[in-house]
C-alpha atoms as a printed R data frame, in Angstrom:
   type eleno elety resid chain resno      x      y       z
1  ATOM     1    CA   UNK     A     1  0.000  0.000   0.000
2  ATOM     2    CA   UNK     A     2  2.781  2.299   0.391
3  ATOM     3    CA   UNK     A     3  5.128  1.941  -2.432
4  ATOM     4    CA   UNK     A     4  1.605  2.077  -3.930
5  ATOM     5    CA   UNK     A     5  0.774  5.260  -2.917
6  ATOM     6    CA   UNK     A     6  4.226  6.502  -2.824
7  ATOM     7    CA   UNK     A     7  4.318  6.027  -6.771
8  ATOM     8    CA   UNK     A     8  1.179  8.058  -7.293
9  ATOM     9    CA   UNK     A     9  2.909 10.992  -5.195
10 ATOM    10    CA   UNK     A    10  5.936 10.573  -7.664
11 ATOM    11    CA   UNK     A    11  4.110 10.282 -10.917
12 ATOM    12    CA   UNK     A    12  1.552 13.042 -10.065
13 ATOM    13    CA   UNK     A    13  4.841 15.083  -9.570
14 ATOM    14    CA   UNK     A    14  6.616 14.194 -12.486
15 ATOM    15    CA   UNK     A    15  3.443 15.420 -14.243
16 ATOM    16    CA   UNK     A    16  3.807 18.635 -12.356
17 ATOM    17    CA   UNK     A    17  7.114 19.164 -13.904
18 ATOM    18    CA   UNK     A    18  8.771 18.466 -10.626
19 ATOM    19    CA   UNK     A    19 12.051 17.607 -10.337
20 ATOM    20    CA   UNK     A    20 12.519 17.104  -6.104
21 ATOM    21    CA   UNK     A    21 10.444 15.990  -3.524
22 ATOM    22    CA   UNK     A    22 11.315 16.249   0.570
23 ATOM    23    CA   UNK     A    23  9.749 14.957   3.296
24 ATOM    24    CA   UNK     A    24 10.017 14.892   7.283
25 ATOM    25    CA   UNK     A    25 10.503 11.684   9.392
26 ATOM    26    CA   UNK     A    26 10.874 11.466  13.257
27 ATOM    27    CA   UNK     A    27 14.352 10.857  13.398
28 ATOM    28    CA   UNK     A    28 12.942  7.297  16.133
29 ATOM    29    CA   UNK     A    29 10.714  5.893  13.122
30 ATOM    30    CA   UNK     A    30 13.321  3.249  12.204
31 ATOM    31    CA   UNK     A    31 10.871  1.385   9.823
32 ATOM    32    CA   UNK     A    32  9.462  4.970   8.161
33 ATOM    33    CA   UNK     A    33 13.640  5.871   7.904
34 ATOM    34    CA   UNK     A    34 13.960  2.227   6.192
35 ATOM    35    CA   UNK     A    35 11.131  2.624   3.158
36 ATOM    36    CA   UNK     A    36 12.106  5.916   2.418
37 ATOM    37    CA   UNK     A    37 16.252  5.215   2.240
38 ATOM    38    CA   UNK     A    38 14.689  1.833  -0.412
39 ATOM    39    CA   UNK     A    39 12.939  4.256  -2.282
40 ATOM    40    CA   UNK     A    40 15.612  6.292  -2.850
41 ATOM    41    CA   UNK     A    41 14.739  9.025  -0.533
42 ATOM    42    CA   UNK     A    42 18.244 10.136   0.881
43 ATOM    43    CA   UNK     A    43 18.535 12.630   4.443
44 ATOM    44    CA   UNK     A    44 19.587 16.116   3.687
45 ATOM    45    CA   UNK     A    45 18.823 17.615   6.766
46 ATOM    46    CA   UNK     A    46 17.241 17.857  10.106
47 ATOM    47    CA   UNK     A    47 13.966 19.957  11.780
48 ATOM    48    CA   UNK     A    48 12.926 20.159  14.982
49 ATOM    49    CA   UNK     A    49  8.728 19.284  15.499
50 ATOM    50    CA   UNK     A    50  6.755 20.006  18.266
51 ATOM    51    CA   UNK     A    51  3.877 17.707  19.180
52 ATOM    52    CA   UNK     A    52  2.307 19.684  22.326
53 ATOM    53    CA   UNK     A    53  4.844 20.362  24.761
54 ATOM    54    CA   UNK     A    54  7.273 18.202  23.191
55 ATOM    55    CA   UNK     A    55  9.817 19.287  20.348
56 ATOM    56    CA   UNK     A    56 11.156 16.184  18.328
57 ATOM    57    CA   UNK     A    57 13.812 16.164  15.980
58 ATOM    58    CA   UNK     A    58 12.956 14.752  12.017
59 ATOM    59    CA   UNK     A    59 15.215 14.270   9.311
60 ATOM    60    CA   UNK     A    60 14.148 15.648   5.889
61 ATOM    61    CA   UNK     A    61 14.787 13.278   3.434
62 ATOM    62    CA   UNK     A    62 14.648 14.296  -0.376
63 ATOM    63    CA   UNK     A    63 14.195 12.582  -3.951
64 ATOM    64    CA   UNK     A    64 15.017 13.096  -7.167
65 ATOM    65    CA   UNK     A    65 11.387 12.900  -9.136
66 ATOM    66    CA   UNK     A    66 13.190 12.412 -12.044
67 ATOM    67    CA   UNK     A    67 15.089  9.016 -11.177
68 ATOM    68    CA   UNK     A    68 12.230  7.295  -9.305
69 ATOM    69    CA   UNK     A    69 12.695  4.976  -7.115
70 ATOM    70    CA   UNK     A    70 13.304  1.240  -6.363
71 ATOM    71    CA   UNK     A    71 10.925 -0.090  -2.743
């Protein structure tokens, strides 16, 4: 269901004339982390995220639309 989805997000941006996509992971989602490094998603960064009272870190994590990607 993922990959599934994740290839609409890609092809509706290709069709966009999109070249990059980024995201945000919590940096603790080891499995989340995991898909997106198969798919070819690589970390470029970090943010911090507050949920209530508490502020997480995330990585951002970034694609090139262009190549696709292999999960």
């Amino acid at each position: 269901m993922a990959t599934e989805l994740l290839e609409t997000v890609l092809n509706e941006a290709r069709q966009r004339g999109e070249t990059r996509l980024e995201l945000t992971v919590f940096e603790q989602n080891a499995r989340g982390i995991a898909f997106y490094k198969r798919a070819g998603f690589a970390v470029t960064g970090h943010t911090a995220f507050t949920v209530g009272q508490d502020v997480q870190t995330d990585l951002v994590m970034a694609i090139n639309v262009v190549e696709g990607f292999d999960a």
